[in-house]
HTML snippet that shows the backbone in 3Dmol.js (N, CA, C, O; Angstrom):
<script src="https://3Dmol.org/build/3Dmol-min.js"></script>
<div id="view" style="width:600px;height:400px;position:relative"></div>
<script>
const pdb = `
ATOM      1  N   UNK A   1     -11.921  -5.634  18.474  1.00  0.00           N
ATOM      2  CA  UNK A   1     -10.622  -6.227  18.211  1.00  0.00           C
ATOM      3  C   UNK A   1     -10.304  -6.187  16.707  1.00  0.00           C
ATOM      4  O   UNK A   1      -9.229  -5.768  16.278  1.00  0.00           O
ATOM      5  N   UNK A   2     -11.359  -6.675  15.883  1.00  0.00           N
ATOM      6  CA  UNK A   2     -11.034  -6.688  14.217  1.00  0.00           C
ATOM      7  C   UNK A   2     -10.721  -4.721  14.011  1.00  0.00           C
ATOM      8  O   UNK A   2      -9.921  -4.309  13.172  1.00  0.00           O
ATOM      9  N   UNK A   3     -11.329  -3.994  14.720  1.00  0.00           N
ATOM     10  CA  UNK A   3     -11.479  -2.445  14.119  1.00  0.00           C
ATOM     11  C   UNK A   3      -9.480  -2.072  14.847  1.00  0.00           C
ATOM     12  O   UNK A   3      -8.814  -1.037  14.826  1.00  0.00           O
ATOM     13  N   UNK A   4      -9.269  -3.002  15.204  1.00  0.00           N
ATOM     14  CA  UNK A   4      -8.041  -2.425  16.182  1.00  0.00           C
ATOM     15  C   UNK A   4      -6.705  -3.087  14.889  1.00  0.00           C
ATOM     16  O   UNK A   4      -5.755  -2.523  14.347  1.00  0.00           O
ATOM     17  N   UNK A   5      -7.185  -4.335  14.809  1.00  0.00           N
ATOM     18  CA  UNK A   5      -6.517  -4.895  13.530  1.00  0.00           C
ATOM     19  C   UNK A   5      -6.287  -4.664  11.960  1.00  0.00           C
ATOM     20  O   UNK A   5      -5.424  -5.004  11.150  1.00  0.00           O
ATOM     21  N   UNK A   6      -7.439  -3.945  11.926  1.00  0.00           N
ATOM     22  CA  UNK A   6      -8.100  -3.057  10.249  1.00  0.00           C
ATOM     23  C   UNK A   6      -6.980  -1.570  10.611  1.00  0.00           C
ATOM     24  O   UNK A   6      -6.488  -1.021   9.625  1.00  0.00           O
ATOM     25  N   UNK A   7      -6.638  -0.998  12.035  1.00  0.00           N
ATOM     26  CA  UNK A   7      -5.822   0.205  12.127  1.00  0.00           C
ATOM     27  C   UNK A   7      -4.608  -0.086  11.713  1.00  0.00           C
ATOM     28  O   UNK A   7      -3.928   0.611  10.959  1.00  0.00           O
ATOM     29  N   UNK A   8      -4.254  -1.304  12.280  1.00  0.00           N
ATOM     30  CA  UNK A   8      -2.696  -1.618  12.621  1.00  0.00           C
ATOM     31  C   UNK A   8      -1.669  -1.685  11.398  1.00  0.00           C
ATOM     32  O   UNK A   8      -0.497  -1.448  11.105  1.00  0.00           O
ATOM     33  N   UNK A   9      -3.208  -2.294  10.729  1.00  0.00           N
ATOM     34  CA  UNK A   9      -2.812  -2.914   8.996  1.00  0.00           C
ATOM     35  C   UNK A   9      -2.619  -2.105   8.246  1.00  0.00           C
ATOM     36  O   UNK A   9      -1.757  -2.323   7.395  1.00  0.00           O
ATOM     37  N   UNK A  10      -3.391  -0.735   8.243  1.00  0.00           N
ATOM     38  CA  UNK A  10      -3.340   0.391   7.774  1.00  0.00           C
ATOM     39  C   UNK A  10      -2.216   0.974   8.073  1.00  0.00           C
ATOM     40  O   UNK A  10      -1.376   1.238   7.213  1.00  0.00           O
ATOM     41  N   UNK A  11      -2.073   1.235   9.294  1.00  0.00           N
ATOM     42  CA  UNK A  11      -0.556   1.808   9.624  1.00  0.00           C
ATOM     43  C   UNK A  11       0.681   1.044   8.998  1.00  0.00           C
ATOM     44  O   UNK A  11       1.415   1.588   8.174  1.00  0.00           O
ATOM     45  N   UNK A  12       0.859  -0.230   9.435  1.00  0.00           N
ATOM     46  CA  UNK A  12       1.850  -0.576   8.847  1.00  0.00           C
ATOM     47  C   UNK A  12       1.932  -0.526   7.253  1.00  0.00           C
ATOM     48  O   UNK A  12       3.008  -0.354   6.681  1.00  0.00           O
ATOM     49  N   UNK A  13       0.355  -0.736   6.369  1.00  0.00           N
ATOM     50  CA  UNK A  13       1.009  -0.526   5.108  1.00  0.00           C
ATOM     51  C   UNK A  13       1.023   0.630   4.399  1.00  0.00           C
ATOM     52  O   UNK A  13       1.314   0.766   3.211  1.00  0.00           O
ATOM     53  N   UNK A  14       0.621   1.642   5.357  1.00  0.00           N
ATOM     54  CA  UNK A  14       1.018   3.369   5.197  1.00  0.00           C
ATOM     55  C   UNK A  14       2.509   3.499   5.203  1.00  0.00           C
ATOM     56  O   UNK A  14       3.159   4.186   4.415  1.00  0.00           O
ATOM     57  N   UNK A  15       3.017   2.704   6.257  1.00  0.00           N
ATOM     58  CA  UNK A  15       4.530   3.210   6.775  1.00  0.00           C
ATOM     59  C   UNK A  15       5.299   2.317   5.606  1.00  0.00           C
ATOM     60  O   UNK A  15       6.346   2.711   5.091  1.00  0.00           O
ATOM     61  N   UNK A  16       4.724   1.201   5.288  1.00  0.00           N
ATOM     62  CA  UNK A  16       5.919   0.601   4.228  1.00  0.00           C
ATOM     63  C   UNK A  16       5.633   1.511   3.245  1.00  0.00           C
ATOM     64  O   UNK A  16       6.176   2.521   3.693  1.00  0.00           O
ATOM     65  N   UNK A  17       4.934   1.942   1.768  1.00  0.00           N
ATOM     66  CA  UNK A  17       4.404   2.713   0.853  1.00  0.00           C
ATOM     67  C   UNK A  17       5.504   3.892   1.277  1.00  0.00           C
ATOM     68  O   UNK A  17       6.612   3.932   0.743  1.00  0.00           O
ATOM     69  N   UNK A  18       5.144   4.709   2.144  1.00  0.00           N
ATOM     70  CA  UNK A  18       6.004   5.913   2.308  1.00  0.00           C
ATOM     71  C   UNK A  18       7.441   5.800   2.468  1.00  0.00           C
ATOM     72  O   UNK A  18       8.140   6.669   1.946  1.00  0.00           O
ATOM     73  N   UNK A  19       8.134   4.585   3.300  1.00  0.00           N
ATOM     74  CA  UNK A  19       9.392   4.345   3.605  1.00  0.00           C
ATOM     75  C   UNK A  19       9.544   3.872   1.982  1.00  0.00           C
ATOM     76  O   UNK A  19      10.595   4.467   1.745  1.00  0.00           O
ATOM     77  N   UNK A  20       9.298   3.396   1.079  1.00  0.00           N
ATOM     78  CA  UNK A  20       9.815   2.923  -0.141  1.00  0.00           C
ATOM     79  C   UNK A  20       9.809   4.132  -1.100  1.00  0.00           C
ATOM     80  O   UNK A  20      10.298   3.960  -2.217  1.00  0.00           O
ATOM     81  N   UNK A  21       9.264   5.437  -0.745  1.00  0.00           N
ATOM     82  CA  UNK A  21       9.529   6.331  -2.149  1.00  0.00           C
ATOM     83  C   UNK A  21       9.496   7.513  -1.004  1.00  0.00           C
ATOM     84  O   UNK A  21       8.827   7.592   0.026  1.00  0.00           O
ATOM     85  N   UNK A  22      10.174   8.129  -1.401  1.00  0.00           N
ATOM     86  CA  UNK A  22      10.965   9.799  -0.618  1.00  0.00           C
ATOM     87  C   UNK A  22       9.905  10.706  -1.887  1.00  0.00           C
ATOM     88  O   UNK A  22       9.576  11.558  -1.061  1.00  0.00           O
ATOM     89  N   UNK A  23       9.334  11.055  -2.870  1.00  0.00           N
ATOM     90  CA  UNK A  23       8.259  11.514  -3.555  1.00  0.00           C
ATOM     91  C   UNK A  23       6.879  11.467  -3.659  1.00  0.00           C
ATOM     92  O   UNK A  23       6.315  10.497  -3.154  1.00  0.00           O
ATOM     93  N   UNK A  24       6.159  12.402  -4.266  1.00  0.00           N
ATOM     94  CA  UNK A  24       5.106  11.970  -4.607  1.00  0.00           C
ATOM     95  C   UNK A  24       4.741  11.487  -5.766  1.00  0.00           C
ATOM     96  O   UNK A  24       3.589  11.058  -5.823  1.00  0.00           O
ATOM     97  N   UNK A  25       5.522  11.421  -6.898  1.00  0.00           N
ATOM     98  CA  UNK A  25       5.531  10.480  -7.774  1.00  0.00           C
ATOM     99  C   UNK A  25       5.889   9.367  -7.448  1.00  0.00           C
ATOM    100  O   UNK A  25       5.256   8.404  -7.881  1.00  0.00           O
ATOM    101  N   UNK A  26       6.882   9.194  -6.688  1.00  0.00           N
ATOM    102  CA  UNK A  26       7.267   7.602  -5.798  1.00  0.00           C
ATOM    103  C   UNK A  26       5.882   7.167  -5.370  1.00  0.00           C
ATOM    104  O   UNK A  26       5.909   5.952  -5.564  1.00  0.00           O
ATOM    105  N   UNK A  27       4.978   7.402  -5.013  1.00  0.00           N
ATOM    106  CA  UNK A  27       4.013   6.761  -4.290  1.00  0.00           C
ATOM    107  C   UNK A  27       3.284   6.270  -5.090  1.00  0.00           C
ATOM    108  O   UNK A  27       2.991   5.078  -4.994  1.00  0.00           O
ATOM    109  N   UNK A  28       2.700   7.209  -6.292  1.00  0.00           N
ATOM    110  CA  UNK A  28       1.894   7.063  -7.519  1.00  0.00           C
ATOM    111  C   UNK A  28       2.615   6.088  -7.903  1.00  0.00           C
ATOM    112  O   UNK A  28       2.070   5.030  -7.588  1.00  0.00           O
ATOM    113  N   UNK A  29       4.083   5.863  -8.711  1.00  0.00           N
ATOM    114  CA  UNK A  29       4.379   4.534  -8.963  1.00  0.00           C
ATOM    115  C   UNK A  29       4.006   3.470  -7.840  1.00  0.00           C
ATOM    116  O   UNK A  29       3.663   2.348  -8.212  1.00  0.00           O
ATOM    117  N   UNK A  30       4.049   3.730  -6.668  1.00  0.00           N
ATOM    118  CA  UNK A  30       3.985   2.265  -6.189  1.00  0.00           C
ATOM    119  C   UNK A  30       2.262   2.029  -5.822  1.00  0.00           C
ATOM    120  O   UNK A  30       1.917   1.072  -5.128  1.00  0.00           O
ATOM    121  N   UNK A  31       1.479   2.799  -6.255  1.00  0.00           N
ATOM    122  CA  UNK A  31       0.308   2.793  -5.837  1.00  0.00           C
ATOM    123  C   UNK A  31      -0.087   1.882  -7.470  1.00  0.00           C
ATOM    124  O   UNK A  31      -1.009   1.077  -7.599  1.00  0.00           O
ATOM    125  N   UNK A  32       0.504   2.133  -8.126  1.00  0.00           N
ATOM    126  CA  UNK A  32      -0.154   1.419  -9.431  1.00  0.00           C
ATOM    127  C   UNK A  32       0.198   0.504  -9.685  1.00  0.00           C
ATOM    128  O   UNK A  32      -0.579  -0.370 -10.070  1.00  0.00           O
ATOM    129  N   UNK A  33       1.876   0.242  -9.555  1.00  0.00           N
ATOM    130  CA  UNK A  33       2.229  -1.106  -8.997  1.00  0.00           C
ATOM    131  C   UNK A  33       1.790  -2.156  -8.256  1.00  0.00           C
ATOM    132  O   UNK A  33       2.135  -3.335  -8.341  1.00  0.00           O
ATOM    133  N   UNK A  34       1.067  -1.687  -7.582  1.00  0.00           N
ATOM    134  CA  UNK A  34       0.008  -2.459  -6.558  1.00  0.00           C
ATOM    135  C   UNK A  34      -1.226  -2.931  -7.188  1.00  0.00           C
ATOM    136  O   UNK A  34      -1.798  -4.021  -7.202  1.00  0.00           O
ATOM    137  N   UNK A  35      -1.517  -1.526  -7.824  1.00  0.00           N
ATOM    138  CA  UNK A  35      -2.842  -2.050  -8.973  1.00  0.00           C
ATOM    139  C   UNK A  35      -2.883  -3.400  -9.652  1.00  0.00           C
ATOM    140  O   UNK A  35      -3.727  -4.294  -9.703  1.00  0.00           O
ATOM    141  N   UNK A  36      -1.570  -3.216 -10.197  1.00  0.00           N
ATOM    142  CA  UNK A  36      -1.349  -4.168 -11.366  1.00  0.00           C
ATOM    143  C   UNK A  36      -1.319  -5.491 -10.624  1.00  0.00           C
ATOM    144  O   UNK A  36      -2.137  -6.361 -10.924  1.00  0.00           O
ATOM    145  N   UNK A  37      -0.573  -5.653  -9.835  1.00  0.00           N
ATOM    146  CA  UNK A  37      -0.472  -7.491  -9.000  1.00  0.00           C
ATOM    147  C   UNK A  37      -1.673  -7.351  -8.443  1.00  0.00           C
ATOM    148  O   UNK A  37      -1.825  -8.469  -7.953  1.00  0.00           O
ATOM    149  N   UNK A  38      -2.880  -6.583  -8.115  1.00  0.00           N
ATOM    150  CA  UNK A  38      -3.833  -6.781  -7.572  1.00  0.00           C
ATOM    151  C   UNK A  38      -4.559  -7.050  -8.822  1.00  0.00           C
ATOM    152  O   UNK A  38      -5.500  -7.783  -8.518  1.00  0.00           O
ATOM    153  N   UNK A  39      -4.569  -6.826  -9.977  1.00  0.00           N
ATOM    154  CA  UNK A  39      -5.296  -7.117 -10.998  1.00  0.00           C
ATOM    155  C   UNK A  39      -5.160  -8.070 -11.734  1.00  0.00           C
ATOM    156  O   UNK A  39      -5.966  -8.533 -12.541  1.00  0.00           O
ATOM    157  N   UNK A  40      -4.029  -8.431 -11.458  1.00  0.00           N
ATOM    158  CA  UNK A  40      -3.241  -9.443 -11.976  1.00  0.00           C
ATOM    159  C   UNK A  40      -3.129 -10.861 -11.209  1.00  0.00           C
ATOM    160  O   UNK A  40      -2.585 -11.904 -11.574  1.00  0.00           O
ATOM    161  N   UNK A  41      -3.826 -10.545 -10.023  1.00  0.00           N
ATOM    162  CA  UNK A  41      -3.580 -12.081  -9.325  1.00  0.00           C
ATOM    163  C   UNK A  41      -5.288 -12.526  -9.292  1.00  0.00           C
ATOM    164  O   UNK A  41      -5.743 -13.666  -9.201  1.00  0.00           O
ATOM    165  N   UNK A  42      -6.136 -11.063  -9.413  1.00  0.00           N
ATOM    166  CA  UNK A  42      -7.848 -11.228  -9.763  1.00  0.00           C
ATOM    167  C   UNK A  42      -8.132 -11.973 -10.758  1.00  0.00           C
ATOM    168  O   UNK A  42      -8.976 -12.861 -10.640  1.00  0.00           O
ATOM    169  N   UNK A  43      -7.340 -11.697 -12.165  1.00  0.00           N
ATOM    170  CA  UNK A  43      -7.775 -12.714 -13.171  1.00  0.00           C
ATOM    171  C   UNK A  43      -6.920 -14.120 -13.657  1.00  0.00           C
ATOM    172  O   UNK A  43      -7.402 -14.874 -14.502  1.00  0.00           O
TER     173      UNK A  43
END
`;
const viewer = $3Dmol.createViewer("view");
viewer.addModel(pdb, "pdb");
viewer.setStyle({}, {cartoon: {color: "spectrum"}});
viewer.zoomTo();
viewer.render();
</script>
């Protein structure tokens, strides 16, 4: 059940990431964007 939930999560935050940038520089920005509030809420 958790390995079915770890997919779902993946999918959906595959499909948001891609629906928010039509590029592949679009993604790279939002992939680092992500970095940053993830690094940023760590310290």
């Amino acid at each position: 059940m958790k390995r079915l939930a770890k997919f779902l999560s993946l999918i959906l935050i595959s499909g948001v990431l891609l629906s928010g940038c039509n590029t592949a520089r679009g993604i790279g920005e939002d992939v680092q964007t992500l970095g940053h509030i993830i690094s940023h809420a760590a310290s």
